[in-house]
N, C-alpha and C positions, 0 to 999 in steps of 0.2 A: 504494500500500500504506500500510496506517495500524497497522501492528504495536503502535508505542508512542506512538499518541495520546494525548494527554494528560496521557504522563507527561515527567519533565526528566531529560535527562542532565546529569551533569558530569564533563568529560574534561579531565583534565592533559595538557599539552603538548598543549597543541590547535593550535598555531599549525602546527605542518608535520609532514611524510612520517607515520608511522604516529597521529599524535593525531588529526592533519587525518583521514585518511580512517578513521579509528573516526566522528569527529563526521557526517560527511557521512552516513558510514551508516546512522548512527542516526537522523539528520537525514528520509533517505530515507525513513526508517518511521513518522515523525509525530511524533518527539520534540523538544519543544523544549530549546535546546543551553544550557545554561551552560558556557562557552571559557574553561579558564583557564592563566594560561603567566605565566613570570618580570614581564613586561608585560603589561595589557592589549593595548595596541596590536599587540604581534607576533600576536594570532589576529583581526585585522579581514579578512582574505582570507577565513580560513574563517569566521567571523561574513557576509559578502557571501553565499559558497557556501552558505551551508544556507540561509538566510534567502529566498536563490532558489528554493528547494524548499518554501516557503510555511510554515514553521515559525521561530518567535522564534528567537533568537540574541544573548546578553549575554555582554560578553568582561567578564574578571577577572583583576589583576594578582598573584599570590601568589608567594610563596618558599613552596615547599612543604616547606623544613627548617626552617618557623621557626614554631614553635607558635601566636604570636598571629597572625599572619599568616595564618597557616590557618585560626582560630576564623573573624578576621574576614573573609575572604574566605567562606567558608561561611556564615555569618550574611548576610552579601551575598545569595548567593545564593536564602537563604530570603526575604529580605525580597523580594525581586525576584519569586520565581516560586511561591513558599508551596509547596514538594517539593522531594525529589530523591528519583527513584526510583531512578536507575543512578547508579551512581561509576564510573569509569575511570581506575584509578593508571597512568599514561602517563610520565609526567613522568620523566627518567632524563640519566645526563650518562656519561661514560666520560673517564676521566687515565690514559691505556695505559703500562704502564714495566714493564720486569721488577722482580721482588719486592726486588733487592736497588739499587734504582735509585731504587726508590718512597721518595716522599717521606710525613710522615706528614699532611700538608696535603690531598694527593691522596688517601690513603687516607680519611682525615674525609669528603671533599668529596663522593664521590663514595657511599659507606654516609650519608651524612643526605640527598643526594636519592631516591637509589633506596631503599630501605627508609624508613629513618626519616619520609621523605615520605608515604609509602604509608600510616606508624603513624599519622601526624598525621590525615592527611585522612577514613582510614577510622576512627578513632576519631572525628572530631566530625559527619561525616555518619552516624554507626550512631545519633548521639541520636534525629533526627526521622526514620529508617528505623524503627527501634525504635517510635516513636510513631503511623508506622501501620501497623507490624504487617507492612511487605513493602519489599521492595528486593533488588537486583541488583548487585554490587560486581566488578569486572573487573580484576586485575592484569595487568601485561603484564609478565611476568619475562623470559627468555629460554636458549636452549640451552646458552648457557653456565653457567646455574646448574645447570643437572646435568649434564655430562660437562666443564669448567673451560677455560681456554684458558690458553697461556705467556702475560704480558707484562698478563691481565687479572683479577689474583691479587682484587684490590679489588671489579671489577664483578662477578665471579663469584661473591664472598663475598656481594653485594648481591641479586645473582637467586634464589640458593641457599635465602636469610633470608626473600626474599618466598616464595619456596615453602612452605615449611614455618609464614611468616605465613599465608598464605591457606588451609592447615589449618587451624589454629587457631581462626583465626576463625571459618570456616566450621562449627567444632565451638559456638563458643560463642552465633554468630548466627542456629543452625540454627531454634531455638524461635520465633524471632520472626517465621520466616516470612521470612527477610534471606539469599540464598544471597551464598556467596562461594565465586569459581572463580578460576584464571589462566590467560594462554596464554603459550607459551615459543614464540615465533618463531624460526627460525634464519637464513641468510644472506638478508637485504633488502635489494632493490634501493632503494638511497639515493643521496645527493652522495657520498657515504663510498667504496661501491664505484662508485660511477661513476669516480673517479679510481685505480682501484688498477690498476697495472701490469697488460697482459695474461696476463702467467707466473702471478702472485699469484693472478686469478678462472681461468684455470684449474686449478689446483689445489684451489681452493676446488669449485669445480664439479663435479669428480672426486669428489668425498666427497661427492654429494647424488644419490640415483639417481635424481631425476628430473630430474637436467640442466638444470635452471634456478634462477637467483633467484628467491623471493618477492615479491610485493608488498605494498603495504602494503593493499591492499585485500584481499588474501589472508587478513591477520590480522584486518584488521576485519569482514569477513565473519563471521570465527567470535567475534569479541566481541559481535555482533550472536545469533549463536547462543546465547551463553550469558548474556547479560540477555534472551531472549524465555522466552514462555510453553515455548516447543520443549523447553526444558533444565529446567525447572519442578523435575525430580528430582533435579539434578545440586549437587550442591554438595563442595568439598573437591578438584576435581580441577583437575589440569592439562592443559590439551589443547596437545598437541606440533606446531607450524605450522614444517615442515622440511624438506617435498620425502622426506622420509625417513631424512636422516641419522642420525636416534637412533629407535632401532625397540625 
């Protein structure tokens, strides 16, 4: 399949579980990948994987809360591969503590990757989308920005913000021919829950009427849906990846 022949992704947090298999997706469908993550070096796995699938693959080392950083790694990117047709705000970190526990450290840290990340990258890739007139922008927010969780007062305020970013935008980038959508995944199978106590995933399990984890290829399937031609009309929305939990 050659869905996005010719055109470039670029995906945050590309280096593992849900970045990684956005990339490979996309990979799949003939786009060549710009990788980018706090290191270059941490997405050389998935630079290997896609590259196997006969499509380029250039890794890039950015802070994506840090405005020059961003410019310049994007500027990278242009020089590298002259587009980016897709974006993929991947990139996210979670400092879990109840509200009255939370430091104000962990509150900063975790609102300037997820959101303010999001601001940076999708402000200086909307220049040369804008320039020709089309592009595809993908947030991965999550279920916790709209129904909240105890203990993740921070990351919630951070999915919540990209939600209602990725209106926004989607209202102001609409002219250009520029969609922007999000997806909100709910429980993924990760390291994360791979370690949690048997009692804790059932419980969790109980609250998802289809009685499974996600994958992450679960999600990346539908980020694949909403950068192809398939979603062409779609912009401004959120597509809920939950097994069902929020209906």
């Amino acid at each position: 399949m050659s869905e996005f022949k010719g055109k470039v992704a670029l995906v945050t947090g590309a280096a593992r579980g849900i970045g990684r298999a956005i990339a490979e997706e996309l990979a799949s469908q003939g786009a060549d990948m710009a990788l980018c993550d706090v290191q270059a070096e941490w997405s050389a796995d998935t630079a290997t994987a896609v590259r196997a699938m006969g499509v380029r693959a250039e890794c890039f080392g950015v802070d994506v809360g840090k405005g020059t950083d961003v410019e310049r790694a994007v500027e990278a990117v242009m020089q590298a591969f002259g587009r980016i047709d897709i974006l993929v705000n991947n990139a996210g970190i979670t400092r879990d503590t109840l509200l009255i526990r939370m430091s104000e450290e962990d509150w900063d840290a975790v609102l300037t990757v997820n959101l303010k990340g999001a601001f940076l990258m999708t402000k200086a890739v909307a220049r040369p989308m804008m320039k020709q007139r089309s592009g595809a922008i993908v947030n991965i927010a999550s279920i916790i920005g709209l129904i909240g969780n105890a203990g993740q007062c921070n990351y919630a305020a951070s999915k919540a913000g990209l939600i209602a970013f990725t209106k926004s935008t989607a209202r102001e980038l609409a002219s250009r021919n520029i969609r922007v959508n999000a997806v909100a995944p709910g429980f993924i199978e990760s390291k994360m829950t791979d370690v949690l106590p048997e009692d804790v995933r059932t419980r969790m399990m109980e609250a998802i009427p289809m009685k499974r984890f996600g994958s992450p290829g679960d999600v990346a399937r539908v980020v694949r849906f909403l950068a192809g031609e398939c979603a062409a009309y779609l912009t401004g929305q959120v597509v809920n990846v939950n097994g069902g939990m929020l209906m």
